[in-house]
C-alpha atoms as an extended CHARMM CRD file, in Angstrom:
* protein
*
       177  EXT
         1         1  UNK       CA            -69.8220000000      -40.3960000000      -48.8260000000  PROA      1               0.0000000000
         2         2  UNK       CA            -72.4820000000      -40.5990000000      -51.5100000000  PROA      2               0.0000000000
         3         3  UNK       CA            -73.7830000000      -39.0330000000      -54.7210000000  PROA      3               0.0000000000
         4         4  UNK       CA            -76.2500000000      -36.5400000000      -53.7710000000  PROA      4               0.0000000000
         5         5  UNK       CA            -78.8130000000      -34.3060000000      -55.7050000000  PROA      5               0.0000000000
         6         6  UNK       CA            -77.9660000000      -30.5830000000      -56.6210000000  PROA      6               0.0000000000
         7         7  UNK       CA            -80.3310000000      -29.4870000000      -54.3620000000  PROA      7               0.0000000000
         8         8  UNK       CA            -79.1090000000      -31.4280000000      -51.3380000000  PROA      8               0.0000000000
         9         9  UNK       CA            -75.3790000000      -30.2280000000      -52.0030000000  PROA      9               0.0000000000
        10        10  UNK       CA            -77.4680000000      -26.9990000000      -51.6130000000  PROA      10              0.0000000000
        11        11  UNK       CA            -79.0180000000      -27.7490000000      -48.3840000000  PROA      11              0.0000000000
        12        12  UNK       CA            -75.3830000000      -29.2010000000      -46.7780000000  PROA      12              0.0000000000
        13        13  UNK       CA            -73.4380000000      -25.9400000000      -47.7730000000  PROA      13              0.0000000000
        14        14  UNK       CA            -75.7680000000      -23.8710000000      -45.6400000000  PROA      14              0.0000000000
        15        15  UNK       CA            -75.7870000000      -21.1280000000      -44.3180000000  PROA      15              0.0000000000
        16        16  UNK       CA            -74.9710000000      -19.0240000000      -47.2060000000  PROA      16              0.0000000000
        17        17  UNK       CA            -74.1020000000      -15.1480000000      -46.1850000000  PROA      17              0.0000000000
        18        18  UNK       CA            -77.1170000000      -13.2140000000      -47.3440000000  PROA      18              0.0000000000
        19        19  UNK       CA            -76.3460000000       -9.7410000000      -49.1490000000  PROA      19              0.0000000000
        20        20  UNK       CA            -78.8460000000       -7.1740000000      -50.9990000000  PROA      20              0.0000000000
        21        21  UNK       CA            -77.2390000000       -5.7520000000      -53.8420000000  PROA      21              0.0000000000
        22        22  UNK       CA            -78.5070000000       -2.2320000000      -54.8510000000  PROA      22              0.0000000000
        23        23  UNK       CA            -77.9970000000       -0.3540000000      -58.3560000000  PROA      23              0.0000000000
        24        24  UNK       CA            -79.5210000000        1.5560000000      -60.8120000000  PROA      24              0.0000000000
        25        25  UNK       CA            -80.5820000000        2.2920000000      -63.7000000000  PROA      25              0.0000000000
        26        26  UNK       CA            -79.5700000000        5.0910000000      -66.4880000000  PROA      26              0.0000000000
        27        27  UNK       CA            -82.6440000000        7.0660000000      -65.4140000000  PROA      27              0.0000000000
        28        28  UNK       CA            -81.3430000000        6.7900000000      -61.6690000000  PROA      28              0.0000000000
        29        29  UNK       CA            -83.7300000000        4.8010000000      -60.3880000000  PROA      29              0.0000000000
        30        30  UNK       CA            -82.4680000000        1.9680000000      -57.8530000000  PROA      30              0.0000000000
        31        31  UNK       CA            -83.4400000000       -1.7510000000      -57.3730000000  PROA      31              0.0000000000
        32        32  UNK       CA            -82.5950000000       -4.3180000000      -54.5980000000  PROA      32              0.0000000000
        33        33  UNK       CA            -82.0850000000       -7.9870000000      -55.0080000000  PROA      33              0.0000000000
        34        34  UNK       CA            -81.6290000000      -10.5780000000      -52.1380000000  PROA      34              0.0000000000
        35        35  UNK       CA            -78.7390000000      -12.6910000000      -53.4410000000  PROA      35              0.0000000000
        36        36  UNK       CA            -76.2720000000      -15.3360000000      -51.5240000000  PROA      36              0.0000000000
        37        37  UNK       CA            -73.4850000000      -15.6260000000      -54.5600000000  PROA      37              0.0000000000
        38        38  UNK       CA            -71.0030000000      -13.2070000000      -54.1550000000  PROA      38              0.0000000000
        39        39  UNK       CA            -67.9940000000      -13.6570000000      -52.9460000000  PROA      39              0.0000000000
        40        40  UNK       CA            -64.6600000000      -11.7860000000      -52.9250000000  PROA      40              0.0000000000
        41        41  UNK       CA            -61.9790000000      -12.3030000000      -55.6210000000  PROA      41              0.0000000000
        42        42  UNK       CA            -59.3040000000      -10.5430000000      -54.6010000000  PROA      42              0.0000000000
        43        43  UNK       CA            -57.1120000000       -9.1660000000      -52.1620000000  PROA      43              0.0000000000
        44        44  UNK       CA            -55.1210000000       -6.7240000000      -54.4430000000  PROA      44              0.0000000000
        45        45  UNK       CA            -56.5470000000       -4.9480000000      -55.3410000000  PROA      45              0.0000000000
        46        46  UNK       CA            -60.1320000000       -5.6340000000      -53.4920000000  PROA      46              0.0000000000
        47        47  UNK       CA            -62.5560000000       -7.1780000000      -55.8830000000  PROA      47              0.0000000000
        48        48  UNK       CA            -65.5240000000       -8.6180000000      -55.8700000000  PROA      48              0.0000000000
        49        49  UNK       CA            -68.3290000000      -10.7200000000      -57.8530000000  PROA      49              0.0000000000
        50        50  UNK       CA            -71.8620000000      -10.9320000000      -57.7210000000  PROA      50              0.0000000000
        51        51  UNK       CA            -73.9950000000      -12.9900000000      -59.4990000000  PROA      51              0.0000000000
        52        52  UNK       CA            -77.2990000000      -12.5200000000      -61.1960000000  PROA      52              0.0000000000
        53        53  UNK       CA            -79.5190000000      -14.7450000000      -63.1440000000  PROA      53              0.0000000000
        54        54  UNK       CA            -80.3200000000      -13.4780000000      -67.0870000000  PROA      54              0.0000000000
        55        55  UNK       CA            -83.7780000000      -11.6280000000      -66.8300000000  PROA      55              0.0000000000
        56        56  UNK       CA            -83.6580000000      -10.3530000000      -63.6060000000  PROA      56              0.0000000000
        57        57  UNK       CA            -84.1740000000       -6.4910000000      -63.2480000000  PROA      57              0.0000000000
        58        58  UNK       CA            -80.4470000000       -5.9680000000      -61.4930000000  PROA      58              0.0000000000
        59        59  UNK       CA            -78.9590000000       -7.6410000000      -65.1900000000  PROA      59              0.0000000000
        60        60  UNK       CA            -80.7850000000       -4.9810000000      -66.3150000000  PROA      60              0.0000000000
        61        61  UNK       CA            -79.7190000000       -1.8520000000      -64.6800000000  PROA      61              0.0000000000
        62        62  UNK       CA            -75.7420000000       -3.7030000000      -64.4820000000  PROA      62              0.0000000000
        63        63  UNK       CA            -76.3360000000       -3.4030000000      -68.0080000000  PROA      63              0.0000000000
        64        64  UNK       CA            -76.9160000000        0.6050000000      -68.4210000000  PROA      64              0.0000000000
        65        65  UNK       CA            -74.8900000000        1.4900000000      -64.8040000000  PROA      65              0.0000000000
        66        66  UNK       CA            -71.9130000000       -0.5520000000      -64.4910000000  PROA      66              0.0000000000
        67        67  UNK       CA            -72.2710000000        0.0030000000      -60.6170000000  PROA      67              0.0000000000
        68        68  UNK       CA            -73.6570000000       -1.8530000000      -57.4330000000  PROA      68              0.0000000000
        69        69  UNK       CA            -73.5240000000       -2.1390000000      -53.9600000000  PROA      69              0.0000000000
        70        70  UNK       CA            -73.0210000000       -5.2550000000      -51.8450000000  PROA      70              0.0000000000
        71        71  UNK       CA            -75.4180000000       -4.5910000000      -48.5210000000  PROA      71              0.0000000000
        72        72  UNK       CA            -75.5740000000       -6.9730000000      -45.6960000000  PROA      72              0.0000000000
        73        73  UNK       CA            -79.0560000000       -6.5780000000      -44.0240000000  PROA      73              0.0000000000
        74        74  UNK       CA            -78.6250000000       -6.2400000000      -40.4440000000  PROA      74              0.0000000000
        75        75  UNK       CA            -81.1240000000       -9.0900000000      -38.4550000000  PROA      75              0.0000000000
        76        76  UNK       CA            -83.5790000000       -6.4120000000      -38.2690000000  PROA      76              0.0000000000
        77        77  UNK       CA            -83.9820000000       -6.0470000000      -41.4360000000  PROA      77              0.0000000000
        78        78  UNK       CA            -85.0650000000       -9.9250000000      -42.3990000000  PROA      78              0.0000000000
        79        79  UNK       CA            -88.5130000000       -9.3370000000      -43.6330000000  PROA      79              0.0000000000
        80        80  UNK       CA            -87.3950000000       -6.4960000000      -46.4380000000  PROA      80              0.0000000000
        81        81  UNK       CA            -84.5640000000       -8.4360000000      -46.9340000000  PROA      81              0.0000000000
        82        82  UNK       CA            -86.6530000000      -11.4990000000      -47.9390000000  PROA      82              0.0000000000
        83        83  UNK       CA            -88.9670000000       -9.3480000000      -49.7890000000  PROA      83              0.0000000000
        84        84  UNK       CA            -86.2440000000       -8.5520000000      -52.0000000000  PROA      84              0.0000000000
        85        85  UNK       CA            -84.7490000000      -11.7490000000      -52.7470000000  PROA      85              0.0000000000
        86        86  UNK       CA            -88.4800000000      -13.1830000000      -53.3630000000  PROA      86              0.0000000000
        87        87  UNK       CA            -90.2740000000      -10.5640000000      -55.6520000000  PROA      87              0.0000000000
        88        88  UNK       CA            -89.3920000000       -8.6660000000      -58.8160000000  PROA      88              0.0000000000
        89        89  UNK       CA            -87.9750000000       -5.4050000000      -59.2420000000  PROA      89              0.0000000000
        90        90  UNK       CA            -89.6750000000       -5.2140000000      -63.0130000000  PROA      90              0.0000000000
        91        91  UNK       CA            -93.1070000000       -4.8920000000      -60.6190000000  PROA      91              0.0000000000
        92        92  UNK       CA            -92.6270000000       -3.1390000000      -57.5340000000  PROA      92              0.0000000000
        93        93  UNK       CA            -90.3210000000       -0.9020000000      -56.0870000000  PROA      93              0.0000000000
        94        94  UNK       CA            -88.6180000000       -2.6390000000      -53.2710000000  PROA      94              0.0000000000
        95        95  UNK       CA            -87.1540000000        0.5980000000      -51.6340000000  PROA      95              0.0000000000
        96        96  UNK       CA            -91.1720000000        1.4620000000      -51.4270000000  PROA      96              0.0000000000
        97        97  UNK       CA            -92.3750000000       -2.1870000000      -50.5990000000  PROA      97              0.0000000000
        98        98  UNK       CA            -89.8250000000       -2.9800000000      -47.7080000000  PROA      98              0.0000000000
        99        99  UNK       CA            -89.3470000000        0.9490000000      -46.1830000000  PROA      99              0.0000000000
       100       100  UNK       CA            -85.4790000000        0.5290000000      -46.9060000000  PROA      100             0.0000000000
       101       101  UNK       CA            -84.0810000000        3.6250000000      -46.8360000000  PROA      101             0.0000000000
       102       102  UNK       CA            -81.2860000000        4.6110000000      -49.3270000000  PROA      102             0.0000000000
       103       103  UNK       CA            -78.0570000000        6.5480000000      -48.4970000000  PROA      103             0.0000000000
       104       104  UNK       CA            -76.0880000000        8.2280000000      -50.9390000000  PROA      104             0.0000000000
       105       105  UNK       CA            -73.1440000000        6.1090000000      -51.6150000000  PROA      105             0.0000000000
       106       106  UNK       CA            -69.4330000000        7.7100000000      -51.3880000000  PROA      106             0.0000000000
       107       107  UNK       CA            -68.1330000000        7.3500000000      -55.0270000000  PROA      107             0.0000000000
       108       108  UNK       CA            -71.1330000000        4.8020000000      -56.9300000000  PROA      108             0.0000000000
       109       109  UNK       CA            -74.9650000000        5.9720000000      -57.8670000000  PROA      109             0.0000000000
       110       110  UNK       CA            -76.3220000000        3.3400000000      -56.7250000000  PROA      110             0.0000000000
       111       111  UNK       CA            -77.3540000000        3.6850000000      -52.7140000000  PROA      111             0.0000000000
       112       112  UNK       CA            -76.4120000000        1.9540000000      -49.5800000000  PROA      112             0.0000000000
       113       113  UNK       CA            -79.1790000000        0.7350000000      -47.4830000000  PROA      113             0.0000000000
       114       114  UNK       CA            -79.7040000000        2.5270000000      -44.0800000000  PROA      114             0.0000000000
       115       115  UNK       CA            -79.4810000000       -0.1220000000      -41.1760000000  PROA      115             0.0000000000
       116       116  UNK       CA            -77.1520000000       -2.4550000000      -42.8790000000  PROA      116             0.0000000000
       117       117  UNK       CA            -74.2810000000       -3.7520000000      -41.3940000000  PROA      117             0.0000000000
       118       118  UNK       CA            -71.4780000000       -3.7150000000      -44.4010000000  PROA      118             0.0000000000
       119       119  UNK       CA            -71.7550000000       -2.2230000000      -47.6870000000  PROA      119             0.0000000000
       120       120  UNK       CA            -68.8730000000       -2.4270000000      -50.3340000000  PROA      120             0.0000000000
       121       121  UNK       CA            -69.4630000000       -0.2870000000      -53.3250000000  PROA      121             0.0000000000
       122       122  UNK       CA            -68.1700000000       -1.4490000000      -56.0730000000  PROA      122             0.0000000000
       123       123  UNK       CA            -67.9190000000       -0.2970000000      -59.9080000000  PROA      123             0.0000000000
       124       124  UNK       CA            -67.8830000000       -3.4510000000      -62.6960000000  PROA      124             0.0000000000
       125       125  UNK       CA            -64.6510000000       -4.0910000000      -64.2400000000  PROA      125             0.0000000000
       126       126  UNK       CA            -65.6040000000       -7.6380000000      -66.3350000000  PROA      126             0.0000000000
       127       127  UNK       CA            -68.3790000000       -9.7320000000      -67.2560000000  PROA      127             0.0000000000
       128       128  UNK       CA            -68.7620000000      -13.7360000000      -67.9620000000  PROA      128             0.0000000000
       129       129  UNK       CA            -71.6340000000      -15.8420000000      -68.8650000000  PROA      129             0.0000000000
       130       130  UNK       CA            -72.3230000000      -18.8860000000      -67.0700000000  PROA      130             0.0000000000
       131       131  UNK       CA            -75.4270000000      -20.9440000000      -67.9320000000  PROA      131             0.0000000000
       132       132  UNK       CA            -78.1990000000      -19.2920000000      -66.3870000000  PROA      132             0.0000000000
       133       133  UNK       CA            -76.0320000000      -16.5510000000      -64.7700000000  PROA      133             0.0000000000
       134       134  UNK       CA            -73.9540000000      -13.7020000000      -65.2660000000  PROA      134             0.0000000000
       135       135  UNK       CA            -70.9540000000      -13.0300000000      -63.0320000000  PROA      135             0.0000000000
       136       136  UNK       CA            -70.4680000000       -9.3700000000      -62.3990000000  PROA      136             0.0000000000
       137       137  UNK       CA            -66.4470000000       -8.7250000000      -61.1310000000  PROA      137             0.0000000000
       138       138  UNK       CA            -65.6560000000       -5.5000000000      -59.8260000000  PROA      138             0.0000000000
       139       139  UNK       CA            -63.2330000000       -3.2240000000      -58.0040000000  PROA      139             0.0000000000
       140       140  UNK       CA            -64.1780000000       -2.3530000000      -54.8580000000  PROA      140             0.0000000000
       141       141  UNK       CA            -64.0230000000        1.5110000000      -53.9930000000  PROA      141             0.0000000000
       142       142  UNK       CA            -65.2900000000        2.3070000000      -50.9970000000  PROA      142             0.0000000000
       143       143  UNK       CA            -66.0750000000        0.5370000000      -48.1320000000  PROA      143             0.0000000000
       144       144  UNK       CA            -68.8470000000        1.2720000000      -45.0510000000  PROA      144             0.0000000000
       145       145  UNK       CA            -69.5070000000       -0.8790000000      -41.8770000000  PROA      145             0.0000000000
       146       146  UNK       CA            -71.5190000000       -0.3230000000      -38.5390000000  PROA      146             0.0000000000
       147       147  UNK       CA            -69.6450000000       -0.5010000000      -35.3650000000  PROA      147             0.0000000000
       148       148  UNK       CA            -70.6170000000       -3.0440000000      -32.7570000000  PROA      148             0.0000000000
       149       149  UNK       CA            -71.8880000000       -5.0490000000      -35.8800000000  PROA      149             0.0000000000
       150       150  UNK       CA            -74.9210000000       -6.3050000000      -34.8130000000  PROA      150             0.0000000000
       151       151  UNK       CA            -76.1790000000       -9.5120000000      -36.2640000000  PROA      151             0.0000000000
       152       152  UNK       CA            -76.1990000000       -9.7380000000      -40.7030000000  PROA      152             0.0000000000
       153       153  UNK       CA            -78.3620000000      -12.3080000000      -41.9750000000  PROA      153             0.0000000000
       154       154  UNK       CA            -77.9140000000      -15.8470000000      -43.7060000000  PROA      154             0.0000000000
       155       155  UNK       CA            -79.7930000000      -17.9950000000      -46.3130000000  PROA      155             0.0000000000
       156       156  UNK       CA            -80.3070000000      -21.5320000000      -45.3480000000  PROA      156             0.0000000000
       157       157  UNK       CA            -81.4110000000      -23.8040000000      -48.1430000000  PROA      157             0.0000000000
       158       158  UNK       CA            -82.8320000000      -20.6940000000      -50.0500000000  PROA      158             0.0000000000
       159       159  UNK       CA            -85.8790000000      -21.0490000000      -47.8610000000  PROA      159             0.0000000000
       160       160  UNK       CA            -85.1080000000      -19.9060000000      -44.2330000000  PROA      160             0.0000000000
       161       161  UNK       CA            -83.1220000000      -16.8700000000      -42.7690000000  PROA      161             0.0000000000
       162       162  UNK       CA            -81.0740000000      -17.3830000000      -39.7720000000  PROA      162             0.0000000000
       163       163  UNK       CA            -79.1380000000      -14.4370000000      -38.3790000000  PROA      163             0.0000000000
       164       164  UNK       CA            -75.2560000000      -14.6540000000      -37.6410000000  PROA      164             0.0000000000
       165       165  UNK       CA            -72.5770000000      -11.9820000000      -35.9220000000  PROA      165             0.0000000000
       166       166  UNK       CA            -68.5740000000      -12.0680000000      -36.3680000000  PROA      166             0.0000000000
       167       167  UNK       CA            -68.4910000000      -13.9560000000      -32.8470000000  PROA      167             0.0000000000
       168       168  UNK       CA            -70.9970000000      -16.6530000000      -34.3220000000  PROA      168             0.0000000000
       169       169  UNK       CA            -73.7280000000      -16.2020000000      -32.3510000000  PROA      169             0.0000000000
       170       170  UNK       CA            -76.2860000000      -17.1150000000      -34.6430000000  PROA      170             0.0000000000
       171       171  UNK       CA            -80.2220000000      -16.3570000000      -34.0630000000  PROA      171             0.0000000000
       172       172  UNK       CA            -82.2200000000      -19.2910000000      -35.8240000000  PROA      172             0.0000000000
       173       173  UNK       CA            -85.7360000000      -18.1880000000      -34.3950000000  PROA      173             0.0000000000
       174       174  UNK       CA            -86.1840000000      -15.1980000000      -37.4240000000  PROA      174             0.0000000000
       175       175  UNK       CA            -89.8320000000      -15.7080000000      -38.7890000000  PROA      175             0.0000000000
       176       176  UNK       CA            -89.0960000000      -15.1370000000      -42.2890000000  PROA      176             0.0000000000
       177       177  UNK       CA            -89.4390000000      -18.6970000000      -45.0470000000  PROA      177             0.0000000000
C-alpha cells in the first residue's frame, strides 16, 4: 500500500449507495437532494444519519422541519435522481424539474418519492458540526419498501451512476455522468 490523495480514497471506496433525501420547509414546501452519506447508526432503536453540506437548501429546511426522508431511487429513476444531487433546490423545484412524484409520508411532512425502492422516514433527534458538514441523526419511524425490489442506484466516484439490486446484479450501462 501507498499514500493516496483524498480524492482517490474516493474513487477506491466506490460504489457508494445513492439516496434522495426529501424534506421541507415551515411553509410545507419540499426539496430533494441526491446524497451518498448516510448511513445507519443504530439497531435499537433504528437510527439514522444523513449528511448535508452548510448552505445547501436541505440545511435549510432541517433547520425549520426537523424531518426527512431517506429515498432510494429505483434504476429508473437515474436521470431525476442525478438532477437532484447536481442542481440547487434555492433555484428550481426538483419535484417540478425531474417529474418525481411525492407521496404523503406515514407519520413525517416531508414526502416519499413515488417509484423508489426504500424510504425510511425519519424525524431528527441530534445535530453535530463537522467541517464543511452537518450530520443530521434521527429516529427512524416508519419504514416503506417495494416488493420484488427492482434495481436502487449507486454513486461511483461522484461522477457516474451504476445501478445495483440485493442479489448484486449491478447495471453499469446507465447514461447519467
Amino acid at each position: 500500500m501507498t499514500e493516496i490523495s483524498w480524492m482517490k480514497a474516493i474513487e477506491f471506496a466506490s460504489p457508494h449507495p445513492y439516496v434522495l433525501v426529501t424534506t421541507v420547509d415551515r411553509g410545507g414546501a419540499p426539496n430533494i437532494i441526491g446524497i451518498s452519506w448516510w448511513t445507519i447508526v443504530s439497531w435499537s432503536p433504528q437510527m439514522m444519519l444523513i449528511s448535508v453540506g452548510h448552505g445547501k437548501k436541505t440545511s435549510e429546511n432541517l433547520e425549520q422541519v426537523k424531518e426527512f426522508v431517506v429515498n432510494f431511487p429505483s434504476e429508473g429513476q437515474a436521470k431525476g435522481a442525478w438532477i437532484c444531487g447536481t442542481k440547487t433546490g434555492a433555484k428550481i423545484d426538483k419535484f417540478k424539474e425531474t417529474g418525481f412524484k411525492p407521496m404523503s409520508a406515514k407519520i413525517v411532512k416531508p414526502p416519499l418519492i413515488e417509484g423508489a425502492v426504500l424510504a425510511y422516514e425519519c424525524k431528527v433527534t441530534s445535530e453535530v458540526t463537522t467541517g464543511d458538514h452537518r450530520l443530521y441523526i434521527a429516529d427512524v419511524v416508519a419504514i416503506h419498501g417495494t416488493e420484488g425490489a427492482p434495481r436502487h442506484l449507486m454513486s461511483m466516484r461522484y461522477d457516474t451512476m451504476v445501478s445495483l439490486d440485493h442479489t448484486g446484479y449491478i447495471n453499469v450501462s446507465l447514461p447519467y455522468k
